[in-house]
C-alpha positions, 0 to 999 in steps of 0.5 A: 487475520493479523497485520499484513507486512508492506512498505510505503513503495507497495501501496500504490500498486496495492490500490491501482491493482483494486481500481482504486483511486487516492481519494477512495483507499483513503477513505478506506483507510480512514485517512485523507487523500492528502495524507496518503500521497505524502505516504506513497511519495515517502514525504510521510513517514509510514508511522505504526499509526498509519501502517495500521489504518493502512492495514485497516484499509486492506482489509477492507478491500480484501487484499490477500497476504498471497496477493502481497506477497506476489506483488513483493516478489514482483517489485523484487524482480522489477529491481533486479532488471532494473526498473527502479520502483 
């Protein structure tokens, strides 16, 4: 499977959607809680080194390209009703 396409705003829909609390898609990731926070906020760029590991750690919880597709359509059609993010 090669790397799947997101933005830093996806993935904290991305984690709650596994249940998933910073801590542990940190860990999946391979990176701190406190680096992905900063990621999710945007105070973080989302460097190719993370967005790797990030990757990494999609993989690992088995997120679908379908499923991040939906989630993209999803977060377009929240932005066209205007809920922001």
């Amino acid at each position: 499977m090669s790397g799947q396409k997101f933005d830093y705003t996806l993935i904290p829909h991305i984690r709650r959607s596994r249940n998933l609390n910073q801590e542990d898609f940190a860990d999946k990731c391979g990176i701190s809680r406190s680096t992905l926070a900063g990621i999710e906020s945007g105070s973080i760029p989302l460097t190719p080194l993370y967005y790797g590991k990030i990757n990494d750690g999609l993989r690992r919880i088995r997120y679908s390209q379908f499923e991040l597709d939906a989630l993209k359509k999803m977060q377009i059609y929240r932005k066209r009703l205007g809920y922001g993010k």
